[in-house]
PDB file as gemmi writes it, atoms N, CA and C in Angstrom:
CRYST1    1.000    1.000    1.000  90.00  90.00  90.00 P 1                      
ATOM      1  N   UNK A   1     -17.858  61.927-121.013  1.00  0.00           N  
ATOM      2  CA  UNK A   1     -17.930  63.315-121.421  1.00  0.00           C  
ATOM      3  C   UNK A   1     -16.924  64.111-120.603  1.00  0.00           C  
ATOM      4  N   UNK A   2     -16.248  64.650-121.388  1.00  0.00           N  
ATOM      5  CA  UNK A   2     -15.084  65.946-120.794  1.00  0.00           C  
ATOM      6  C   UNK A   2     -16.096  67.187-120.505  1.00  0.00           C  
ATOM      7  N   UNK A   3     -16.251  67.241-118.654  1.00  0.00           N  
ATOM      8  CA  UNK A   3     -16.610  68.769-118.570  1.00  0.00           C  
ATOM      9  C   UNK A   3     -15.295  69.182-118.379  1.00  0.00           C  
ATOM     10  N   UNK A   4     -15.170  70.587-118.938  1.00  0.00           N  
ATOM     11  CA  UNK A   4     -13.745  71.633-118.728  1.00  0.00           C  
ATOM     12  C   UNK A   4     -14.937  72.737-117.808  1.00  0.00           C  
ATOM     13  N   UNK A   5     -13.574  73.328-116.852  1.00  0.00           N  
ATOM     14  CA  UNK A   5     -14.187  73.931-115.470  1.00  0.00           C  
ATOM     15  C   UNK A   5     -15.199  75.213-115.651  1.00  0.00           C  
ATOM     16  N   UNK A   6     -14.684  75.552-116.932  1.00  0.00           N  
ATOM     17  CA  UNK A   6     -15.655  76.223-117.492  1.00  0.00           C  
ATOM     18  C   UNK A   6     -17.094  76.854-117.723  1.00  0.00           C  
ATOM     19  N   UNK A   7     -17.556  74.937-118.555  1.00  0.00           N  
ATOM     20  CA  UNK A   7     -18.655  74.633-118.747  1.00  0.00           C  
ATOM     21  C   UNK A   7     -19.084  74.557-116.845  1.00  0.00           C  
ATOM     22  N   UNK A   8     -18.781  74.092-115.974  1.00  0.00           N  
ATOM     23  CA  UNK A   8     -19.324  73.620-115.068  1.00  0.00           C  
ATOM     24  C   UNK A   8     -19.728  75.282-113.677  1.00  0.00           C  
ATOM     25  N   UNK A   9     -18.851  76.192-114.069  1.00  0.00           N  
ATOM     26  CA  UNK A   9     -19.303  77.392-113.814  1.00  0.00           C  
ATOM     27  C   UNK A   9     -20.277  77.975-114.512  1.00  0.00           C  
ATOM     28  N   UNK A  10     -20.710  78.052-115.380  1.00  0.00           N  
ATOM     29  CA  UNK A  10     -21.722  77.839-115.846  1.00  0.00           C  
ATOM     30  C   UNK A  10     -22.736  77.740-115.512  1.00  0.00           C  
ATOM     31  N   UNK A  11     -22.782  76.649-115.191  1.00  0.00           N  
ATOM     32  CA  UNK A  11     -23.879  75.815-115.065  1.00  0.00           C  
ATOM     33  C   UNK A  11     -24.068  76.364-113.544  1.00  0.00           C  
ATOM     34  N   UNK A  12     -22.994  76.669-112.757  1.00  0.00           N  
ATOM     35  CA  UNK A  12     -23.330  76.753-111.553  1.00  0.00           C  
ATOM     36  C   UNK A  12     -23.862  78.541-111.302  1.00  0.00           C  
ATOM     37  N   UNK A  13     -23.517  79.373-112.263  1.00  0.00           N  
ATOM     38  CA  UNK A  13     -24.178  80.353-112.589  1.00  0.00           C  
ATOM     39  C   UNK A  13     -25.723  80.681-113.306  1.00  0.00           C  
ATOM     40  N   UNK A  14     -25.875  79.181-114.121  1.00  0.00           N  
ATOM     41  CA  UNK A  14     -27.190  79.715-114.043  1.00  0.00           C  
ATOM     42  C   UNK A  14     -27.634  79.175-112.780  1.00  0.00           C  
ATOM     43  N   UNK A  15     -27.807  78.344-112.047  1.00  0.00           N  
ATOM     44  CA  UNK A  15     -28.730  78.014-110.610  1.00  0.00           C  
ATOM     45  C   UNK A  15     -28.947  79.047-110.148  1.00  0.00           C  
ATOM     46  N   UNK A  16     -27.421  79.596-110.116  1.00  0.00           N  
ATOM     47  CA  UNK A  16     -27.492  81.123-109.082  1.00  0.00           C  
ATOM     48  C   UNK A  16     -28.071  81.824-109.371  1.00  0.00           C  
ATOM     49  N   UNK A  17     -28.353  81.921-111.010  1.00  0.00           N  
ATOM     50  CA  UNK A  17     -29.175  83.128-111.341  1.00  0.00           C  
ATOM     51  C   UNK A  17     -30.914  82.814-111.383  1.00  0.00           C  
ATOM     52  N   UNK A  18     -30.828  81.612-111.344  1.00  0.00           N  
ATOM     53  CA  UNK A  18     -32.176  81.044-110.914  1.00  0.00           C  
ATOM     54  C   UNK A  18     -32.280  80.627-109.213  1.00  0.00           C  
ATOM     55  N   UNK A  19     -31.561  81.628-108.673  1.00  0.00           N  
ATOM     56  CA  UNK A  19     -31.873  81.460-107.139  1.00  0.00           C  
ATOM     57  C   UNK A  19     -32.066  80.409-106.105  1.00  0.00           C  
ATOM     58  N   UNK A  20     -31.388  79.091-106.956  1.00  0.00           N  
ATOM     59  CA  UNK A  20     -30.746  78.079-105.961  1.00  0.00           C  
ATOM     60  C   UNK A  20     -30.149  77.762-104.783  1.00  0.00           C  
ATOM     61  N   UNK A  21     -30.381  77.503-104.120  1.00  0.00           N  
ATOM     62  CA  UNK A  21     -28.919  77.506-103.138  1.00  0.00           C  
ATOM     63  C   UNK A  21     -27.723  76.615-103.388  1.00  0.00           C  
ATOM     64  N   UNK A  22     -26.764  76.983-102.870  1.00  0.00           N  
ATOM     65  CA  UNK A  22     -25.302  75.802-103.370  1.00  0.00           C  
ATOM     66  C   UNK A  22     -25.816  74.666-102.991  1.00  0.00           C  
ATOM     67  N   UNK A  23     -26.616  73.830-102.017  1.00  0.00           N  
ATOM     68  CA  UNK A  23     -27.207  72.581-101.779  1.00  0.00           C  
ATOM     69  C   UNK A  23     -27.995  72.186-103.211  1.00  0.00           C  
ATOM     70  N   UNK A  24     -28.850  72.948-103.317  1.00  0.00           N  
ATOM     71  CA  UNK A  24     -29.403  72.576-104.322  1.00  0.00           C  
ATOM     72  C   UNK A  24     -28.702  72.783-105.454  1.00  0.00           C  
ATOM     73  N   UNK A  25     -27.459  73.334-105.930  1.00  0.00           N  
ATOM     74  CA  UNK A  25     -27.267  73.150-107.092  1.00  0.00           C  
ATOM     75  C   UNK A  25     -25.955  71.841-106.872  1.00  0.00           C  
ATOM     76  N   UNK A  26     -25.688  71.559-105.855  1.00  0.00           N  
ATOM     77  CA  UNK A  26     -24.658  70.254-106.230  1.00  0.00           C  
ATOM     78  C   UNK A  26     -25.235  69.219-105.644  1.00  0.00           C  
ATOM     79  N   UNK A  27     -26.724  69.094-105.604  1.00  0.00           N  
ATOM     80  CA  UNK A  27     -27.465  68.131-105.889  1.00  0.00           C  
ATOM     81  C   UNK A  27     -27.703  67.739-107.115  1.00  0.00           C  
ATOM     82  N   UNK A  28     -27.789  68.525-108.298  1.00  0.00           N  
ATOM     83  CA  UNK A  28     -28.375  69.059-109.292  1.00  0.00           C  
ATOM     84  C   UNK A  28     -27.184  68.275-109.975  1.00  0.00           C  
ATOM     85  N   UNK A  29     -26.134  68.705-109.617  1.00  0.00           N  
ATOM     86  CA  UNK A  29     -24.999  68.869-110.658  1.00  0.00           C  
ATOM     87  C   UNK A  29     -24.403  67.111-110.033  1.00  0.00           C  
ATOM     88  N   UNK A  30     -24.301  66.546-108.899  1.00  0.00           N  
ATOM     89  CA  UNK A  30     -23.930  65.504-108.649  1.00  0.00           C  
ATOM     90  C   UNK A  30     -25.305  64.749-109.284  1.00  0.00           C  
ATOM     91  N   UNK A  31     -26.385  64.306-109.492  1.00  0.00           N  
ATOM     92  CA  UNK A  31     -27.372  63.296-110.006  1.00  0.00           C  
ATOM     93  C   UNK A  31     -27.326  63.210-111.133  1.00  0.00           C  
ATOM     94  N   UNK A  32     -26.356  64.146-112.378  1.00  0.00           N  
ATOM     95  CA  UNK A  32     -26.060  64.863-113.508  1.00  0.00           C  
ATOM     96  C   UNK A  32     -25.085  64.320-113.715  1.00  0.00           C  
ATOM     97  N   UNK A  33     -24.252  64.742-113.090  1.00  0.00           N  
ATOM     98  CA  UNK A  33     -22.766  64.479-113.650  1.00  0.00           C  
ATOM     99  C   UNK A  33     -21.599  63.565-112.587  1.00  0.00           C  
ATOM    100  N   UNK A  34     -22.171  62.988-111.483  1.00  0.00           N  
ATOM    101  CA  UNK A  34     -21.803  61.928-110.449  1.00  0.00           C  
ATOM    102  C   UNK A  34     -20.419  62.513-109.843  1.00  0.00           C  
ATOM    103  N   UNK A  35     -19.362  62.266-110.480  1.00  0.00           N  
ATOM    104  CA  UNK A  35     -17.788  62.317-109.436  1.00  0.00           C  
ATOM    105  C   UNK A  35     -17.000  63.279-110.142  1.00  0.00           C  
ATOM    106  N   UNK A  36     -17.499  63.921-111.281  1.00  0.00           N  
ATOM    107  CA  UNK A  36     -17.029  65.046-112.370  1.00  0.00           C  
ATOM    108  C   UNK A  36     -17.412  66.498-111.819  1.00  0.00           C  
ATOM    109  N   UNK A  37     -18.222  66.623-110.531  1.00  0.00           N  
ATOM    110  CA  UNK A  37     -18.280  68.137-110.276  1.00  0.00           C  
ATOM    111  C   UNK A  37     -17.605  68.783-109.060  1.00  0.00           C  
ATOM    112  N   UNK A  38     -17.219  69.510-108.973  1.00  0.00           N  
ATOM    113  CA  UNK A  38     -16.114  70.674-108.034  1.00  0.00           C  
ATOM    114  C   UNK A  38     -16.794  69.872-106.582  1.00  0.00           C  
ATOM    115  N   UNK A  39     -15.667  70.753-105.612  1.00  0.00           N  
ATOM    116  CA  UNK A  39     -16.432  70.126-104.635  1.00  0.00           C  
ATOM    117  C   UNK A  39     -17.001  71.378-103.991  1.00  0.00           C  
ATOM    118  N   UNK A  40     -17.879  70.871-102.438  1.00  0.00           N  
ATOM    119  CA  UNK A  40     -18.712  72.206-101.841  1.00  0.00           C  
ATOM    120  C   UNK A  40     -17.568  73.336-102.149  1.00  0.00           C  
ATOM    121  N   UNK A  41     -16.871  73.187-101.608  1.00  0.00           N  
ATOM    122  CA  UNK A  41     -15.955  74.317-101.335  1.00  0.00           C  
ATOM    123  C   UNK A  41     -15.757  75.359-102.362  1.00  0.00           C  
ATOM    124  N   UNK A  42     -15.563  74.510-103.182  1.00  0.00           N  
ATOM    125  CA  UNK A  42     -15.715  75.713-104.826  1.00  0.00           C  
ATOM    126  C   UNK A  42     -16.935  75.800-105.149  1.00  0.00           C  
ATOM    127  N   UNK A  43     -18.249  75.412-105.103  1.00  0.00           N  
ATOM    128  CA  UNK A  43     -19.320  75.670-105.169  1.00  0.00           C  
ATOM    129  C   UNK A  43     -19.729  76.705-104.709  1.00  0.00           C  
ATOM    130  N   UNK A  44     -19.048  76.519-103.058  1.00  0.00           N  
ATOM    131  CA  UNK A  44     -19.604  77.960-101.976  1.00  0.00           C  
ATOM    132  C   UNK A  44     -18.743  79.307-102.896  1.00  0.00           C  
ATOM    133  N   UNK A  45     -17.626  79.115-103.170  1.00  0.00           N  
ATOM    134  CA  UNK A  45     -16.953  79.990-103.273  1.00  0.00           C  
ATOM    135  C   UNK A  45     -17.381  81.353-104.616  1.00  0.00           C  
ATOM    136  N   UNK A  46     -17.782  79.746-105.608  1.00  0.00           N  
ATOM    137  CA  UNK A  46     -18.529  80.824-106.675  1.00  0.00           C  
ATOM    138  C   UNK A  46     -19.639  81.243-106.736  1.00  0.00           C  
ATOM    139  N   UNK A  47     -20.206  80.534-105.800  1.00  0.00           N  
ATOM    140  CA  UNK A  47     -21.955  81.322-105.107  1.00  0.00           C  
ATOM    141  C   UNK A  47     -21.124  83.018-104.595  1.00  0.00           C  
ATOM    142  N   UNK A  48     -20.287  82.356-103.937  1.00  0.00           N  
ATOM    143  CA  UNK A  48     -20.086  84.228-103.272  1.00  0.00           C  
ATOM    144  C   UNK A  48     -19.396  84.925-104.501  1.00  0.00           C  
ATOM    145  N   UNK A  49     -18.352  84.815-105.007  1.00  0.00           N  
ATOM    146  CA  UNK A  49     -17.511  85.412-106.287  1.00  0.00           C  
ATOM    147  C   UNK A  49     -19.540  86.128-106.899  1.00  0.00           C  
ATOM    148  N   UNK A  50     -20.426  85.449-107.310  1.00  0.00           N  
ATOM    149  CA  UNK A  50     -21.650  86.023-108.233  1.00  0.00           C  
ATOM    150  C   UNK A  50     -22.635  86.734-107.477  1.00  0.00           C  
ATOM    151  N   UNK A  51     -22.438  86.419-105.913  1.00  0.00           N  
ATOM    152  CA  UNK A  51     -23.035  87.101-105.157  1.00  0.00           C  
ATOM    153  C   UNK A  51     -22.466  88.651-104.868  1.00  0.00           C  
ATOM    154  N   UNK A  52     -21.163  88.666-104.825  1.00  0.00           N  
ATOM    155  CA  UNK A  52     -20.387  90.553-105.311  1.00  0.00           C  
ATOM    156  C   UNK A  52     -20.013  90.560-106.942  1.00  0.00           C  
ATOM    157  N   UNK A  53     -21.097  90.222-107.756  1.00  0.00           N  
ATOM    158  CA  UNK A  53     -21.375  91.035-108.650  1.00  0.00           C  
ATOM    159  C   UNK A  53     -20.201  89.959-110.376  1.00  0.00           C  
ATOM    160  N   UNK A  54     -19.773  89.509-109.572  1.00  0.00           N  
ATOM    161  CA  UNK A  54     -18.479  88.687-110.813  1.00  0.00           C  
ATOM    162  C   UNK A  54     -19.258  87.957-112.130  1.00  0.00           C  
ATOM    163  N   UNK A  55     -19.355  88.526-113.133  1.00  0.00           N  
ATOM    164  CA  UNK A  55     -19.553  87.918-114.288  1.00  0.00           C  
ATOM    165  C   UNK A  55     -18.946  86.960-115.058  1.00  0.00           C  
ATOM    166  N   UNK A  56     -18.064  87.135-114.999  1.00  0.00           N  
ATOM    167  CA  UNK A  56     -16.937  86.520-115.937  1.00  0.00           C  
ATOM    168  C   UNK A  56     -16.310  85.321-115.199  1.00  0.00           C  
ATOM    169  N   UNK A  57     -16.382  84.407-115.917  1.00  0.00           N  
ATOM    170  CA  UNK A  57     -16.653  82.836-115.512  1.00  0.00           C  
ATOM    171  C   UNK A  57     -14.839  82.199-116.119  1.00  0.00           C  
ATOM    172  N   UNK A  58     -14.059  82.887-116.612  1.00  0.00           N  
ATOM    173  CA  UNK A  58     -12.534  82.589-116.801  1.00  0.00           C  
ATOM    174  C   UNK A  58     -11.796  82.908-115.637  1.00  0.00           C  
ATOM    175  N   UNK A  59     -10.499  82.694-115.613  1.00  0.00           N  
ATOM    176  CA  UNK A  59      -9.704  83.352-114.498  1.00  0.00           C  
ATOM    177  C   UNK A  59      -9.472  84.035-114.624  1.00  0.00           C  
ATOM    178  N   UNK A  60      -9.387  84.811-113.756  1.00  0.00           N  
ATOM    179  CA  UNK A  60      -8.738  86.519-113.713  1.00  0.00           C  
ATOM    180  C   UNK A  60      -7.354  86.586-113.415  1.00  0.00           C  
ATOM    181  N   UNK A  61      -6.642  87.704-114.132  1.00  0.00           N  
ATOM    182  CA  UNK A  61      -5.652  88.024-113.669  1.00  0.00           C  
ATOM    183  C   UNK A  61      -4.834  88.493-112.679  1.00  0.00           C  
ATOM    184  N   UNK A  62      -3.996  87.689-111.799  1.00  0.00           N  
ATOM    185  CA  UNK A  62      -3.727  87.400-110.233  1.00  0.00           C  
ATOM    186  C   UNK A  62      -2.523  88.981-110.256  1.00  0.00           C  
ATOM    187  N   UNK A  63      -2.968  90.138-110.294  1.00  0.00           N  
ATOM    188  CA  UNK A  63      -1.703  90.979-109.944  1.00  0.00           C  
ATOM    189  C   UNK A  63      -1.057  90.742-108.589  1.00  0.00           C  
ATOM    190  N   UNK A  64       0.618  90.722-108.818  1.00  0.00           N  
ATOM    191  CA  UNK A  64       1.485  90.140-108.306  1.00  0.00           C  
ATOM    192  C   UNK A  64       2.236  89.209-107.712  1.00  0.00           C  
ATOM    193  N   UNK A  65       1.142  88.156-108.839  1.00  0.00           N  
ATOM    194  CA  UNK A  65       1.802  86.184-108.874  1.00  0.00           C  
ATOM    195  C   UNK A  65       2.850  86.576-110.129  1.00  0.00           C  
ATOM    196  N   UNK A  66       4.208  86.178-109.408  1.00  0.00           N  
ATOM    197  CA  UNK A  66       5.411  86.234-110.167  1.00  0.00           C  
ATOM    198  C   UNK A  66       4.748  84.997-111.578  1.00  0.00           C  
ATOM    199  N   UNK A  67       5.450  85.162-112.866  1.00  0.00           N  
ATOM    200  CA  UNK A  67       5.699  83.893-113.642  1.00  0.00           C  
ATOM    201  C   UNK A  67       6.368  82.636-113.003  1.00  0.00           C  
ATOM    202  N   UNK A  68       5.804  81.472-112.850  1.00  0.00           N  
ATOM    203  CA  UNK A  68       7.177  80.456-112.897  1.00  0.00           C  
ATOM    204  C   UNK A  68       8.209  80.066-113.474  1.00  0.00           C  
ATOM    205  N   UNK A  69       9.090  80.180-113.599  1.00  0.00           N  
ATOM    206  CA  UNK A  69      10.031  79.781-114.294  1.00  0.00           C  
ATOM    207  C   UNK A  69      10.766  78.509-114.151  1.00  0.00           C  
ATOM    208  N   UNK A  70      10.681  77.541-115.127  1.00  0.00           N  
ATOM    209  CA  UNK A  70      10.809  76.145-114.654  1.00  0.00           C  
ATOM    210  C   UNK A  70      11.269  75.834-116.115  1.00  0.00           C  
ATOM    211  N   UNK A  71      12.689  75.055-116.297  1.00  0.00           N  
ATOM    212  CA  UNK A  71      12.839  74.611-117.293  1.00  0.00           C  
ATOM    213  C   UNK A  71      13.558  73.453-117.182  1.00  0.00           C  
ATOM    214  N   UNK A  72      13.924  72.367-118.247  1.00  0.00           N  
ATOM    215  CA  UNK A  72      14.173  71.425-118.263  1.00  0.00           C  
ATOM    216  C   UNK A  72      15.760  71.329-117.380  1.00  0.00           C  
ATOM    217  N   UNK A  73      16.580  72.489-117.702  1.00  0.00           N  
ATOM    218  CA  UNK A  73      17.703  72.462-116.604  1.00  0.00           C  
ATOM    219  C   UNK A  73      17.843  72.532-115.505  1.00  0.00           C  
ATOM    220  N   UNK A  74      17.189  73.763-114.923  1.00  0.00           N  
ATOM    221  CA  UNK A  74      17.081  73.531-113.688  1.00  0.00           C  
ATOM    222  C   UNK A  74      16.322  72.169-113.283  1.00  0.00           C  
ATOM    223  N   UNK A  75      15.401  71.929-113.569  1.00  0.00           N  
ATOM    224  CA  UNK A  75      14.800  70.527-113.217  1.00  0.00           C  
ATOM    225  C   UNK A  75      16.225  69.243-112.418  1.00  0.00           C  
ATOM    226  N   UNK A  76      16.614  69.361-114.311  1.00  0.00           N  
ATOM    227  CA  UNK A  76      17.871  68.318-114.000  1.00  0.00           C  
ATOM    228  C   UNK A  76      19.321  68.737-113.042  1.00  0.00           C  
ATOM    229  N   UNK A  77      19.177  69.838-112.500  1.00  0.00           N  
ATOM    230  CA  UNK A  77      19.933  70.322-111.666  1.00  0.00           C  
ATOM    231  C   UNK A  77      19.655  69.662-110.112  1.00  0.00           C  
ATOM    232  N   UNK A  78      18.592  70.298-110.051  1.00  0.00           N  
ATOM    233  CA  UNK A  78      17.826  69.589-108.610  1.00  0.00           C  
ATOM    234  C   UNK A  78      17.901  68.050-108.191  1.00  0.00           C  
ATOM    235  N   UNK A  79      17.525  67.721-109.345  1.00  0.00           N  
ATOM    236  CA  UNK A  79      17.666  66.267-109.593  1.00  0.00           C  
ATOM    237  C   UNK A  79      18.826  65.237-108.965  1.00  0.00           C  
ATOM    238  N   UNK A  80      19.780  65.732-110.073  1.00  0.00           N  
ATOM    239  CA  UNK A  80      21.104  65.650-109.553  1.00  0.00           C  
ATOM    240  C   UNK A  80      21.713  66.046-107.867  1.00  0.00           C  
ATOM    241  N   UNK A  81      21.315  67.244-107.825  1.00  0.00           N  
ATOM    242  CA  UNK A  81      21.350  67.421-106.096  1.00  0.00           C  
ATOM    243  C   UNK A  81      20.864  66.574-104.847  1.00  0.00           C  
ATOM    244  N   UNK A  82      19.689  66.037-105.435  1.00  0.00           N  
ATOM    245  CA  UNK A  82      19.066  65.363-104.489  1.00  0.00           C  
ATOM    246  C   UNK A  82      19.443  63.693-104.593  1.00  0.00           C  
ATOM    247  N   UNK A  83      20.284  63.453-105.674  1.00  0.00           N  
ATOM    248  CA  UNK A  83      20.521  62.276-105.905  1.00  0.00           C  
ATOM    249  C   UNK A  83      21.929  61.853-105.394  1.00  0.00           C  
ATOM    250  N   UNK A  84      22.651  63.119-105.299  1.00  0.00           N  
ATOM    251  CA  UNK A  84      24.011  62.914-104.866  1.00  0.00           C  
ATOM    252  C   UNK A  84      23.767  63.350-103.416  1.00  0.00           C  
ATOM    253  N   UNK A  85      23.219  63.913-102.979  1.00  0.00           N  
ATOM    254  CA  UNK A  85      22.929  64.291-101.606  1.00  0.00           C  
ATOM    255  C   UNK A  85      21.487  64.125-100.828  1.00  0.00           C  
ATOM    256  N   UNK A  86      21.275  62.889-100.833  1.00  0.00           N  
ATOM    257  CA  UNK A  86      20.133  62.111-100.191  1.00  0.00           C  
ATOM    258  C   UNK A  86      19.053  62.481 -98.738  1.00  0.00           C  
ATOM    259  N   UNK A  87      20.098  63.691 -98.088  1.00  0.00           N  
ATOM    260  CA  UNK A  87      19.484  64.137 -97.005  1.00  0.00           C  
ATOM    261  C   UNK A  87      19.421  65.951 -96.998  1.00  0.00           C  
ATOM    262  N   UNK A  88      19.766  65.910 -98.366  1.00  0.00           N  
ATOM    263  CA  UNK A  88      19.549  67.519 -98.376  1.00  0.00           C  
ATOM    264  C   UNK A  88      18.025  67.886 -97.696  1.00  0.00           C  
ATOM    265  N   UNK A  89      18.013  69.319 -97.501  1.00  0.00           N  
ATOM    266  CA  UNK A  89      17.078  69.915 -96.681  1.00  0.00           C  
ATOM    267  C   UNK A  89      16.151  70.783 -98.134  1.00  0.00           C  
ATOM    268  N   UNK A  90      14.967  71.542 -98.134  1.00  0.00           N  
ATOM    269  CA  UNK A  90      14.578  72.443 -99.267  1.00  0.00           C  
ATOM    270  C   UNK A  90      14.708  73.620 -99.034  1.00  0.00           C  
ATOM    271  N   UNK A  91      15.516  73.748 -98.265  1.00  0.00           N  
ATOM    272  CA  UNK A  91      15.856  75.229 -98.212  1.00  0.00           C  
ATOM    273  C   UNK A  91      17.324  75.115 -98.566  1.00  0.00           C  
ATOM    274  N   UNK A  92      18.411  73.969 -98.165  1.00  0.00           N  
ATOM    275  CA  UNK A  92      19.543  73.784 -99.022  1.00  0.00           C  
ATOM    276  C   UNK A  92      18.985  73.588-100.819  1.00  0.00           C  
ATOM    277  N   UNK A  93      18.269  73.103-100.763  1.00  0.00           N  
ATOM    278  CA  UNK A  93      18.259  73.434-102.405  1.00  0.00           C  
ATOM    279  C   UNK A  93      17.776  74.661-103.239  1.00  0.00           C  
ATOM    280  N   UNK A  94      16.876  75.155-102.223  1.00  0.00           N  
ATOM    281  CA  UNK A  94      16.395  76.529-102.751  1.00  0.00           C  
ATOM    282  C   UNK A  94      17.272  77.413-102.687  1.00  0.00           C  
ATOM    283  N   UNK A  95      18.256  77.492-101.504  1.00  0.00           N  
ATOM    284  CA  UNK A  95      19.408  78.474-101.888  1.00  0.00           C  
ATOM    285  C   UNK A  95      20.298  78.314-102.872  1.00  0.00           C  
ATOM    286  N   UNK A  96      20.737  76.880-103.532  1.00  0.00           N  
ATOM    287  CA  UNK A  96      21.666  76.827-104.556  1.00  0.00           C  
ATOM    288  C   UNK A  96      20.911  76.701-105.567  1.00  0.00           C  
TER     289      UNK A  96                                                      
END                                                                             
């Protein structure tokens, strides 16, 4: 079964809203779903995110994370750089 991260916030929202603690809900969720659930760390994290009030279980929009811009040329640019020049540094490549 495909959980998407989604479904698995969720799930970790209702515990919360049934007053679980994060122990007890990735007990819950590991005897359930074995090597497929987040680890503590994101568990704790969305206990606190619902503990100040956060409903909304998608990602939010990060104001002032630039776009990446990554395309198949530059790719093959780099590429090439690092292939002809074997000991380049990443800051020599980030400047050119």
């Amino acid at each position: 079964m495909d959980l998407i991260r989604k479904n698995l916030r969720s799930m970790i929202f209702y515990d919360f809203e049934c007053s679980l603690t994060v122990q007890q809900n990735l007990a819950y969720l590991r005897t359930t779903f074995d090597d497929k659930v987040p680890c503590k760390k994101t568990t704790y994290n969305w206990f606190s995110e619902f503990k100040r009030g956060r409903v909304n279980l998608g990602h939010e929009f990060r104001d002032g994370s630039p776009p990446i811009d990554v395309n198949n040329k530059k790719i093959n640019a780099v590429r090439r750089m690092i292939e002809t020049q074997r000991h380049m540094i990443y800051h020599e490549i980030q400047t050119s």
